[in-house]
DSSP file (Angstrom, degrees, kcal/mol; ACC not computed):
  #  RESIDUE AA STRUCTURE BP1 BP2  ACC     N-H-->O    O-->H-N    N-H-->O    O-->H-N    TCO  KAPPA ALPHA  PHI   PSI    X-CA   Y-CA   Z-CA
    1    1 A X     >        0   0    0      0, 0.0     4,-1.5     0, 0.0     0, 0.0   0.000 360.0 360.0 360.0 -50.9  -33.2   16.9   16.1
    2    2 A X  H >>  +     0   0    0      1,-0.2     3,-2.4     2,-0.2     4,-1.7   0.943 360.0  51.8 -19.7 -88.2  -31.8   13.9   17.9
    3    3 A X  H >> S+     0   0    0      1,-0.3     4,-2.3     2,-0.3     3,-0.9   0.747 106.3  56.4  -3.0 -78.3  -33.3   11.6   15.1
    4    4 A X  H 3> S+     0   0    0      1,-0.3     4,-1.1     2,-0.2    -1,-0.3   0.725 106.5  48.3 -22.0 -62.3  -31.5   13.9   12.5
    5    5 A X  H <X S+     0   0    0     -3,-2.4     4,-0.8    -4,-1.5    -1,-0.3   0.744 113.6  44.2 -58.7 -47.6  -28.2   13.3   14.2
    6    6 A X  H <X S+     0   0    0     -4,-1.7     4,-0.6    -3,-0.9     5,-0.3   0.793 117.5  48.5 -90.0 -19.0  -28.5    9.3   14.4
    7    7 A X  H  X S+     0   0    0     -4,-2.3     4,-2.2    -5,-0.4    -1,-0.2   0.864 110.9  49.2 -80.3 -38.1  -29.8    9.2   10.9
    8    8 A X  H  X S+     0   0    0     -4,-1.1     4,-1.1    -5,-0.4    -2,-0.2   0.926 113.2  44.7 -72.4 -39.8  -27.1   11.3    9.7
    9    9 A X  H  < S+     0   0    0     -4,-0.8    -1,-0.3     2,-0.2    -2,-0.2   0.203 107.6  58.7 -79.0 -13.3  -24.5    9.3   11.3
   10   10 A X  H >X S+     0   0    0     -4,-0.6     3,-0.8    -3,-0.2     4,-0.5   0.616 109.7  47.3 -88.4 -39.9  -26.1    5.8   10.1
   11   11 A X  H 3< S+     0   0    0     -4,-2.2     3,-0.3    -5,-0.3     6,-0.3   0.880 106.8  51.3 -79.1 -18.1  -25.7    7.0    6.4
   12   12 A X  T 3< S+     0   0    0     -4,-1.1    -1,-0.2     1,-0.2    -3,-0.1   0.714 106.2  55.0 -94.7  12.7  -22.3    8.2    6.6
   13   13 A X  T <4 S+     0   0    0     -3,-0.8     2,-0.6     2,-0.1    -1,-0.2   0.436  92.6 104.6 -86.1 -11.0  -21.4    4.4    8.2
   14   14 A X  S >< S-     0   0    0     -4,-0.5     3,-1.7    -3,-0.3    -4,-0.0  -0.665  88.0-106.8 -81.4 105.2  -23.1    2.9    4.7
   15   15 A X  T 3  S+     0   0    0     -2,-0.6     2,-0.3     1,-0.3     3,-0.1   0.092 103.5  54.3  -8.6 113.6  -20.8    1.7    2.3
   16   16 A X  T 3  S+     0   0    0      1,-0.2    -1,-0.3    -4,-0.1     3,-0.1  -0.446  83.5  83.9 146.7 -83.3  -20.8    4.1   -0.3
   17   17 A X  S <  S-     0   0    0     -3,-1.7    -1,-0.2    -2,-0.3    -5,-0.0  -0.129  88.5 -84.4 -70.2 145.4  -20.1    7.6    1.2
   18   18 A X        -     0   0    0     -3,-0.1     2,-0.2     1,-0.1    64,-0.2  -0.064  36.0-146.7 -72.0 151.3  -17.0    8.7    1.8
   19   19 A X        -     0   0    0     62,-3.9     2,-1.3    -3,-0.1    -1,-0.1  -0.465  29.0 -96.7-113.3 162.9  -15.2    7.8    4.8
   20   20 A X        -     0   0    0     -2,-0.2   101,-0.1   104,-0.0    -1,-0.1  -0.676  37.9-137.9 -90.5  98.5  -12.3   10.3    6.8
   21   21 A X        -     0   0    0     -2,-1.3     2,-0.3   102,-0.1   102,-0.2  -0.397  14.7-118.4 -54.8 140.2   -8.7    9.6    5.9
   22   22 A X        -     0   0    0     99,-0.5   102,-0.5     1,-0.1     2,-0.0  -0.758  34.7 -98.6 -91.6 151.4   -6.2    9.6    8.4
   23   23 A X        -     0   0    0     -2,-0.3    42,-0.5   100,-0.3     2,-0.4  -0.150  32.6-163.5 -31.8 120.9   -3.2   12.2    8.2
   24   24 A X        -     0   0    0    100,-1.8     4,-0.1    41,-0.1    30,-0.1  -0.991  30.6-112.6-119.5 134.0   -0.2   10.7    6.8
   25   25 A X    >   -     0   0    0     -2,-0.4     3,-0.9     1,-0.1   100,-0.1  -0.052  39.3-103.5 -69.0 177.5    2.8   12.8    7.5
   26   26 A X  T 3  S+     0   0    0      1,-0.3     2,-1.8     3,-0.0    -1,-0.1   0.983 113.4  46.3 -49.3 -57.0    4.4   14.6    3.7
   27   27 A X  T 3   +     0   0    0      2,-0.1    -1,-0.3   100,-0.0     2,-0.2  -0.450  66.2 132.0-119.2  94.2    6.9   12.5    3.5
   28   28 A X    <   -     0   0    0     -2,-1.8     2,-0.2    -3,-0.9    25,-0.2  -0.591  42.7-155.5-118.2 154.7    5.8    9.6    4.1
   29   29 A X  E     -A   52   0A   0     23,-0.9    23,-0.8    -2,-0.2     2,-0.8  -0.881  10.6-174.3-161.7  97.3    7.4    6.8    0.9
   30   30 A X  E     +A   51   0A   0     98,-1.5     2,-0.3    -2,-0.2    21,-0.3  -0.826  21.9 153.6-102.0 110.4    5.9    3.9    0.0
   31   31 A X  E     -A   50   0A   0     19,-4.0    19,-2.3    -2,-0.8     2,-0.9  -0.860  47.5-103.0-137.2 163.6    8.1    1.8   -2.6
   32   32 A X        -     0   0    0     -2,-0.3     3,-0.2    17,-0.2    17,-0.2  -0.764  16.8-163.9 -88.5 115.2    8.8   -2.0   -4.0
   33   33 A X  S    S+     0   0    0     -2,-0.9     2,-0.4    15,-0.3    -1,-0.2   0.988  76.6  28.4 -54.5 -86.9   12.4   -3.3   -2.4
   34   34 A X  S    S+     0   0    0      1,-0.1    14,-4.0     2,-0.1    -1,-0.3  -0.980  89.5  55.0-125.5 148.9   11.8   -6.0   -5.6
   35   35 A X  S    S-     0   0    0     -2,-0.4    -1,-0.1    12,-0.2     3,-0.1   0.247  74.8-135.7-108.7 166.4   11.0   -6.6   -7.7
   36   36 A X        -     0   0    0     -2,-0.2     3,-0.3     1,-0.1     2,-0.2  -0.304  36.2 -86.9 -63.8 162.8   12.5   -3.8  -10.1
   37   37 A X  S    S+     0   0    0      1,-0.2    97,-0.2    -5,-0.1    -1,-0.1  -0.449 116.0  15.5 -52.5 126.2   10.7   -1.9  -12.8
   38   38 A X  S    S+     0   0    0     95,-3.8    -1,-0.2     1,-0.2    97,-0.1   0.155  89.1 158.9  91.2 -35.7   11.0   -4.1  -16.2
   39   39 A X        -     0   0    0     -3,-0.3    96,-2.8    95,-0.1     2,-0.8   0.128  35.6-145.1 -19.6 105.5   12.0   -7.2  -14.3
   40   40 A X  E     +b  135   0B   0     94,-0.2    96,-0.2    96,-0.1    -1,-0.1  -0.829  30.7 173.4 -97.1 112.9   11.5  -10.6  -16.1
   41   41 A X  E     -b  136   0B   0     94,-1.0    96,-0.8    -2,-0.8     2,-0.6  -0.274  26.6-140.5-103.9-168.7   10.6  -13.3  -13.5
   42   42 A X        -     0   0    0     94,-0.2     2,-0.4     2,-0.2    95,-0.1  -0.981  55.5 -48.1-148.6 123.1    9.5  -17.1  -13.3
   43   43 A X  S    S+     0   0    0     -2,-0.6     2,-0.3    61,-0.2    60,-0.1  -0.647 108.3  41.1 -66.4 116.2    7.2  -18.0  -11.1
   44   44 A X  S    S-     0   0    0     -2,-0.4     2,-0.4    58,-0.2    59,-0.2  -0.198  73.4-162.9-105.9 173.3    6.5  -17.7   -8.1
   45   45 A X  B     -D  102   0C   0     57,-3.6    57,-2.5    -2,-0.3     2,-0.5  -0.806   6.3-149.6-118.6 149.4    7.3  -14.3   -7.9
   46   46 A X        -     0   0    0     -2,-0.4     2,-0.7    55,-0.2    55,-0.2  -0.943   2.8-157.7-136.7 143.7    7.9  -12.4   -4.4
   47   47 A X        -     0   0    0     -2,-0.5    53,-1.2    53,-0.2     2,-0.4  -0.762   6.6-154.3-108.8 129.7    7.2   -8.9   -4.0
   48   48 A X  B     -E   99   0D   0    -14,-4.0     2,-0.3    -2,-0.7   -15,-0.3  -0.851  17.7-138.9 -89.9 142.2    9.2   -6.8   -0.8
   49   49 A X        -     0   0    0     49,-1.8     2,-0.5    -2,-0.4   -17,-0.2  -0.946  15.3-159.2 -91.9 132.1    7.4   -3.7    0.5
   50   50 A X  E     +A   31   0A   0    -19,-2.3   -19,-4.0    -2,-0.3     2,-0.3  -0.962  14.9 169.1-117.7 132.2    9.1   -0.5    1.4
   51   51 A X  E     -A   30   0A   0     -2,-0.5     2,-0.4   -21,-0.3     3,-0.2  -0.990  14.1-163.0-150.6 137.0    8.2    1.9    3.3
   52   52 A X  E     -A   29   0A   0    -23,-0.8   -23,-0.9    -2,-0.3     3,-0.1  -0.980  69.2  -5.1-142.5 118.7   10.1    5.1    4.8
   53   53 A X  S    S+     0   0    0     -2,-0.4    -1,-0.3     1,-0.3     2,-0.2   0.941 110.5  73.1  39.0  85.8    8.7    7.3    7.8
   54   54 A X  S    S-     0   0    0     -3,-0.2    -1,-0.3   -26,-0.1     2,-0.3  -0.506  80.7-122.4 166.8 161.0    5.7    6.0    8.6
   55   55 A X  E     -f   66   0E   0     10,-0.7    12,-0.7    -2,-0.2     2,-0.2  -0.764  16.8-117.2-128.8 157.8    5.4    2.4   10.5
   56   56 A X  E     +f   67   0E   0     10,-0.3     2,-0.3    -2,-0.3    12,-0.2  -0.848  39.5 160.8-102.7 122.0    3.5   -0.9    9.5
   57   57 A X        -     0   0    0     10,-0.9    39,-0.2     1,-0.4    40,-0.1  -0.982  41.1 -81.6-147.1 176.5    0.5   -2.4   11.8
   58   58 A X        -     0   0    0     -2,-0.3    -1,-0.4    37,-0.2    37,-0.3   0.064  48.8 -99.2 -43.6 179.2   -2.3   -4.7   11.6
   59   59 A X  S    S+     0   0    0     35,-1.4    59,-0.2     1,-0.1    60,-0.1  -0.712 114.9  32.8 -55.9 141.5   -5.7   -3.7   10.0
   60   60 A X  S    S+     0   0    0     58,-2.3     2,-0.8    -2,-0.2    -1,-0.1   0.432  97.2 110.1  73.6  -2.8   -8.3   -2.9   12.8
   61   61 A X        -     0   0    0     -3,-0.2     2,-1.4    -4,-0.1    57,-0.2  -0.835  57.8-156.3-101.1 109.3   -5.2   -1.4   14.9
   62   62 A X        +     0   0    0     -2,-0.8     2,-0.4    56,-0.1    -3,-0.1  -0.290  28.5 154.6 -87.3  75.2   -5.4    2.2   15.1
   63   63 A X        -     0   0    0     -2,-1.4     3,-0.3     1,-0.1    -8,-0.1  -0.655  55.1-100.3 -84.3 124.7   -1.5    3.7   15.8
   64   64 A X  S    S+     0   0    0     -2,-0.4    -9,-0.1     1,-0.2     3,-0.1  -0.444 107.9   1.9 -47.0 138.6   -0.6    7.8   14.5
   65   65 A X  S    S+     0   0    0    -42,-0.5   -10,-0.7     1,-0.1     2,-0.3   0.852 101.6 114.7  24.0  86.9    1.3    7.0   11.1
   66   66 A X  E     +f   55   0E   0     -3,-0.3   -10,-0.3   -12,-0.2     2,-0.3  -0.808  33.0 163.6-164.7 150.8    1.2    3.4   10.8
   67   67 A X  E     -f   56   0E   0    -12,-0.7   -10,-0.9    -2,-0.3     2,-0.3  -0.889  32.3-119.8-163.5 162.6   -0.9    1.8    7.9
   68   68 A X  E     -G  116   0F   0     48,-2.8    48,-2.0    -2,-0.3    26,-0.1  -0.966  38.6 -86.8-132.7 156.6   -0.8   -1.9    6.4
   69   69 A X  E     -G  115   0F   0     24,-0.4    24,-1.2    28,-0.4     2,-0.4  -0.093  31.9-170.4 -61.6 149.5    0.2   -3.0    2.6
   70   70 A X  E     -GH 114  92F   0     44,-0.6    44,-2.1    22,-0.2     2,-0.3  -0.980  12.2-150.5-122.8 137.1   -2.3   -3.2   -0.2
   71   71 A X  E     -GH 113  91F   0     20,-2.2    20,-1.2    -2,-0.4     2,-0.7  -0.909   5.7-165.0 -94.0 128.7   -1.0   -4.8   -3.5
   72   72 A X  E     + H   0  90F   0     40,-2.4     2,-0.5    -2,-0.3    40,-0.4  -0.916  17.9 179.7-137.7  96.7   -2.8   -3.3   -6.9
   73   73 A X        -     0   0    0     16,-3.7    38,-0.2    -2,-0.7     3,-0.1  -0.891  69.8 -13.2-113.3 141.2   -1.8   -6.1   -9.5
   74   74 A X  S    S+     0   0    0     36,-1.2    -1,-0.2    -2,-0.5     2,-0.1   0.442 117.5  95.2  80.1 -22.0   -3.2   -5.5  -13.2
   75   75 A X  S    S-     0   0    0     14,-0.4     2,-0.2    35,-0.2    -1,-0.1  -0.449  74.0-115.5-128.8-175.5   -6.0   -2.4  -11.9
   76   76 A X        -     0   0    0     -2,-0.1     2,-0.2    -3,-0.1    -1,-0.1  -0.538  58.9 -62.1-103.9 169.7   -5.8    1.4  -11.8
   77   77 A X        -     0   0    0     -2,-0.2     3,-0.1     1,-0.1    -1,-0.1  -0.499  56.9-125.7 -49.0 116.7   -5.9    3.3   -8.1
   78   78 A X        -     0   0    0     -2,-0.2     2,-0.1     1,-0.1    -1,-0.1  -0.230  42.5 -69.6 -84.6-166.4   -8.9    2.6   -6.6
   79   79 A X    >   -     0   0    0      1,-0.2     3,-0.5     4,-0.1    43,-0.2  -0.475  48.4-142.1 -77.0 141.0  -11.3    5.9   -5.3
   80   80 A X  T 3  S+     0   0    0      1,-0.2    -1,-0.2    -2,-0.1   -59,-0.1  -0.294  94.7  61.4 -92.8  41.9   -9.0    7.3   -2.1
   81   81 A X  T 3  S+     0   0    0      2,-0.1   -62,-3.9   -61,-0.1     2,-0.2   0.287  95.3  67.3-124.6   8.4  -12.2    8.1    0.0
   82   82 A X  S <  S-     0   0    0     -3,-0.5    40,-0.8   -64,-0.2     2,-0.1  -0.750  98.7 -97.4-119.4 150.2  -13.6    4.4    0.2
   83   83 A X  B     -J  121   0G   0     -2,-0.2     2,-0.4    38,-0.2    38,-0.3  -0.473  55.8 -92.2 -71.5-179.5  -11.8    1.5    2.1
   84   84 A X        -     0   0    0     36,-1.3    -1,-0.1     1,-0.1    -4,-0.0  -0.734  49.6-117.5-100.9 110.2   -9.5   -0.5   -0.6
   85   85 A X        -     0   0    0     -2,-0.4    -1,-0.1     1,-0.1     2,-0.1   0.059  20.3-127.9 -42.0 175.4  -11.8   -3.7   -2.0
   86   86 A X        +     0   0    0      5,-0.1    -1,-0.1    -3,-0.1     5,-0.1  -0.656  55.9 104.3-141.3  77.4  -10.7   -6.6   -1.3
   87   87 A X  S    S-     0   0    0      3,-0.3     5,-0.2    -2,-0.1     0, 0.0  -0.027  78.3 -56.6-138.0-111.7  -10.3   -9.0   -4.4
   88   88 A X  S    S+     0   0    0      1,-0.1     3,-0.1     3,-0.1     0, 0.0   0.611 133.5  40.9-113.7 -23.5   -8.1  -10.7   -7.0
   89   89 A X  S    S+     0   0    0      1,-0.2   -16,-3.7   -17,-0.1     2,-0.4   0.451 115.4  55.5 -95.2  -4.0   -6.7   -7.5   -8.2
   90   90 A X  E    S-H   72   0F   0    -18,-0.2     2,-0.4   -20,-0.0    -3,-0.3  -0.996  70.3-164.1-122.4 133.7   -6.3   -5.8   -4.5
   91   91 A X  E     -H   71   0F   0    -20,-1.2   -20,-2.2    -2,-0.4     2,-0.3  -0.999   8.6-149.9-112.0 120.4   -4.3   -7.9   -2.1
   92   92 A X  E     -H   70   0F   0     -2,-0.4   -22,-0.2   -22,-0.2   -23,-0.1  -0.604   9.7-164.4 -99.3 152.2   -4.9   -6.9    1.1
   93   93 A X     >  +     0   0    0    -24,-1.2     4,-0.7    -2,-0.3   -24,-0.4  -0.619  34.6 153.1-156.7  45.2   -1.6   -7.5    3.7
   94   94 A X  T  4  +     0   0    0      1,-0.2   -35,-1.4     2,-0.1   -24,-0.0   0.006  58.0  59.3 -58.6  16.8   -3.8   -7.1    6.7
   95   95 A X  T  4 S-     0   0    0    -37,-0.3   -37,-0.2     2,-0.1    -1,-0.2   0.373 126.3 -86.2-116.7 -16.4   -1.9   -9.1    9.3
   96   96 A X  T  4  +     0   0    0      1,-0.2     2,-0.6   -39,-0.2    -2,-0.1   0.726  67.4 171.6 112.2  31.4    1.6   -6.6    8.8
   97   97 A X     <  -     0   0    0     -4,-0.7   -28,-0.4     1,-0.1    -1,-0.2  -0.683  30.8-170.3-101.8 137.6    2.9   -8.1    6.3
   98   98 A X        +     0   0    0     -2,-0.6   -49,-1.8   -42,-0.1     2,-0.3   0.248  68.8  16.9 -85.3   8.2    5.9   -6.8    4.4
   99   99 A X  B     -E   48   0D   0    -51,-0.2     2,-0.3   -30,-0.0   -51,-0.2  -0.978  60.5-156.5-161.0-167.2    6.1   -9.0    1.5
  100  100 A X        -     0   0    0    -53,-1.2     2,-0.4    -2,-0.3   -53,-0.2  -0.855  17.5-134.2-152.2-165.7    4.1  -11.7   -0.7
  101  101 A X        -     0   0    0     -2,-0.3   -55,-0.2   -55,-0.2     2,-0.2  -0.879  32.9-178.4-140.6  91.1    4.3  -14.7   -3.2
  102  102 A X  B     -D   45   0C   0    -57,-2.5   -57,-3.6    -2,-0.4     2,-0.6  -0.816  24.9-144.5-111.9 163.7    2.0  -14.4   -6.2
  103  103 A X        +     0   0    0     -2,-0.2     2,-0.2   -59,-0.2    -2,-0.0  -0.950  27.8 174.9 -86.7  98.6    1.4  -16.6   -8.8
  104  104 A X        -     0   0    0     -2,-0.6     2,-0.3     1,-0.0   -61,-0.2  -0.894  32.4-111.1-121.3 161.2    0.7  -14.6  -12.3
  105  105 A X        -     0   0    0     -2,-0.2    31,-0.2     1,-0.2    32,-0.1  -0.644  49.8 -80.2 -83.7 131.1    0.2  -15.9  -15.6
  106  106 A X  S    S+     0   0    0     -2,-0.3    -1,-0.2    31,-0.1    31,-0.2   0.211  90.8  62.0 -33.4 157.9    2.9  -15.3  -18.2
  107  107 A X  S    S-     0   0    0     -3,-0.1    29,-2.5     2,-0.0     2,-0.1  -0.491  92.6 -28.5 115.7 169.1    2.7  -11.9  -19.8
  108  108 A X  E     -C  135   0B   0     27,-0.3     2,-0.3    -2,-0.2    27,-0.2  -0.344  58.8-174.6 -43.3 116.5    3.0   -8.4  -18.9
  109  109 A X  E     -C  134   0B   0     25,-0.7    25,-4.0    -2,-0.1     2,-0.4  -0.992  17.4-151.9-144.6 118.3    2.0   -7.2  -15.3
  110  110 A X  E     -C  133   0B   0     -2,-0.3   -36,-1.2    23,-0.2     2,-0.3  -0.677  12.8-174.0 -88.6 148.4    1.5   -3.9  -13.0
  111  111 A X  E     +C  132   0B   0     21,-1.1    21,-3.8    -2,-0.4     2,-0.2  -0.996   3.8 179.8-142.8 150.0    1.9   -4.0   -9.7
  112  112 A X        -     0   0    0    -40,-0.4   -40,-2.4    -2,-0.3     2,-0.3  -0.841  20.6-138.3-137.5 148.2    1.2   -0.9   -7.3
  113  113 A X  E     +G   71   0F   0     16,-0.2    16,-0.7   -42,-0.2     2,-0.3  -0.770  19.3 179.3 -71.3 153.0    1.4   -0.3   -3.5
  114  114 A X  E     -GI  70 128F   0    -44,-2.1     2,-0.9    -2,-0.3   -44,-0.6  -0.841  20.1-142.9-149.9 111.5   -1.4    1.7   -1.8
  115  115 A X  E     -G   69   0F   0     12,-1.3     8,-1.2    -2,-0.3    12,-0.2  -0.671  21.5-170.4 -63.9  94.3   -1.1    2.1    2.2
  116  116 A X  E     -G   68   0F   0    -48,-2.0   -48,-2.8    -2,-0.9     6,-0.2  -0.258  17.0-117.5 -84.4-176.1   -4.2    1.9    3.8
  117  117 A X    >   -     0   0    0    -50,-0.2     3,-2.0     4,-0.2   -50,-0.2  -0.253  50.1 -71.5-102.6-166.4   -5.0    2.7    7.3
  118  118 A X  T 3  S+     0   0    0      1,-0.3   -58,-2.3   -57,-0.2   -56,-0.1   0.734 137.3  37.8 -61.5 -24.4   -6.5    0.3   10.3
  119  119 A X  T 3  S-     0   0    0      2,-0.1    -1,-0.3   -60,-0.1     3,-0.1   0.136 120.8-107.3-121.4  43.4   -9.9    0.4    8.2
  120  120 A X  S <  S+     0   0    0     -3,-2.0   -36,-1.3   -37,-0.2     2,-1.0   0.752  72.1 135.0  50.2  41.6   -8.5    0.2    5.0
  121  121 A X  B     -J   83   0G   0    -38,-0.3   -99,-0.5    -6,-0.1   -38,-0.2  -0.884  66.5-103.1-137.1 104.0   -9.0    3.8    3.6
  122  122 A X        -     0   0    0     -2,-1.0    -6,-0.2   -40,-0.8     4,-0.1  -0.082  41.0-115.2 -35.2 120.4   -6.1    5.2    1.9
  123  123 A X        -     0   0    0     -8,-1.2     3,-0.5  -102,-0.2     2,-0.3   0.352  45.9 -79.0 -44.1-174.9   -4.3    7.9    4.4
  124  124 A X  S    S+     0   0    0      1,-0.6  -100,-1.8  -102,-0.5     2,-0.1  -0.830 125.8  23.0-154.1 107.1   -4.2   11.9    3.2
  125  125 A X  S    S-     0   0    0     -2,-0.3    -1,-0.6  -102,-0.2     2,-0.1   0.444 114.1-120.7-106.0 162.6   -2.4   12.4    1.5
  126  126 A X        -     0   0    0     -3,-0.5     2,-0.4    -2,-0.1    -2,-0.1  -0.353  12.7-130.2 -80.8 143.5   -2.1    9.0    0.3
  127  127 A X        +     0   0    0    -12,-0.2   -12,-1.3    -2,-0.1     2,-0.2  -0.743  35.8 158.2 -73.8 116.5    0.7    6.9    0.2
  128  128 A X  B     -I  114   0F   0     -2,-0.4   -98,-1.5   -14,-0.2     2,-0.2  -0.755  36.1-129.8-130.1 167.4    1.9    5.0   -3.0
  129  129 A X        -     0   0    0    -16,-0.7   -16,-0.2    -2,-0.2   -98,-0.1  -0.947  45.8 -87.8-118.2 172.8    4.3    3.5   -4.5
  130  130 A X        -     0   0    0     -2,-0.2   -98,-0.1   -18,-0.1   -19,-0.1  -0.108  51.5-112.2 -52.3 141.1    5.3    4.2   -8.5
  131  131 A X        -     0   0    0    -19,-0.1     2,-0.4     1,-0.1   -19,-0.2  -0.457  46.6-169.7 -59.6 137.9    3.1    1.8  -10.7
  132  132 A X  E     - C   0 111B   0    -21,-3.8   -21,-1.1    -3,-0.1     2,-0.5  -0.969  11.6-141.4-136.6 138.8    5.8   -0.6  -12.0
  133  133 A X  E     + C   0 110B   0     -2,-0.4   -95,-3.8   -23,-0.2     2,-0.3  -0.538  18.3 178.3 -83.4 132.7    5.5   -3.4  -14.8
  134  134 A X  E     - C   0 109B   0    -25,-4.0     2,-0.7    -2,-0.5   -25,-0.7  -0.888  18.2-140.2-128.9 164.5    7.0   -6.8  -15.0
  135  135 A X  E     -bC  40 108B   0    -96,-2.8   -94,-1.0    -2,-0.3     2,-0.8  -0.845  12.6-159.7-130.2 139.9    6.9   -9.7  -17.3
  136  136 A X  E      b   41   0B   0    -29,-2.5   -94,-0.2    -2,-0.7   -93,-0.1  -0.747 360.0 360.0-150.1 128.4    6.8  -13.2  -16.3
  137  137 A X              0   0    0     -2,-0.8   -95,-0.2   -96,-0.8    -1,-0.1   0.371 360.0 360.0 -64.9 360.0    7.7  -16.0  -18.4
């Protein structure tokens, strides 16, 4: 039975299987201070994070209602039972950080917030903000 137990508890630590979200309270608001929806910018562009009852802390620091920013440029939501990749279309803002400087290539652009928690894994229920488009010249 032991066995069982450690075996069972090594697969659900394997990349893959879905991990336990922390409790985010209901109204909890995650939104972009700028840029607005529709905006046309020139680069470089900086995006503000906003966030309303619920507090900001590192990654790998585990606080009740506290998460750090994730940035979603260009991609759809990723799955909210996995921690949040970490590549060119997810910008991870694991240090606390409230805002960023990207570079994008002219054209037409979404940008999303997603708050994850200390191990990246979107809270429950998860915290967004609305997807908003911008275009930049």
């Amino acid at each position: 039975m032991y066995r069982l137990i450690i075996l069972i508890l090594a697969l659900c630590a394997l990349p893959g299987h879905a991990q336990e979200r922390t409790p985010a309270p209901d109204n909890a608001a995650l939104y972009f201070i700028s840029p607005a929806d529709g905006a046309t910018l020139s680069n470089p562009i900086t995006v503000r994070f906003g966030l309303n009852n619920m507090g900001v802390a590192p990654a790998g620091i585990k606080y009740d209602d506290t998460g750090h920013h994730h940035l979603l440029v260009d991609t759809e939501l990723p799955s909210l039972d996995f921690p949040i990749i970490n590549d060119e279309n997810h910008l991870h803002f694991g240090k606390g950080q409230t805002e960023a400087t990207l570079e994008l290539a002219p054209g037409e652009h979404t940008l999303q917030l997603l708050l994850g928690d200390f191990a990246h894994i979107p809270h429950e229920p998860a915290v967004m903000s609305e997807r908003i488009t911008i275009t930049v010249e």
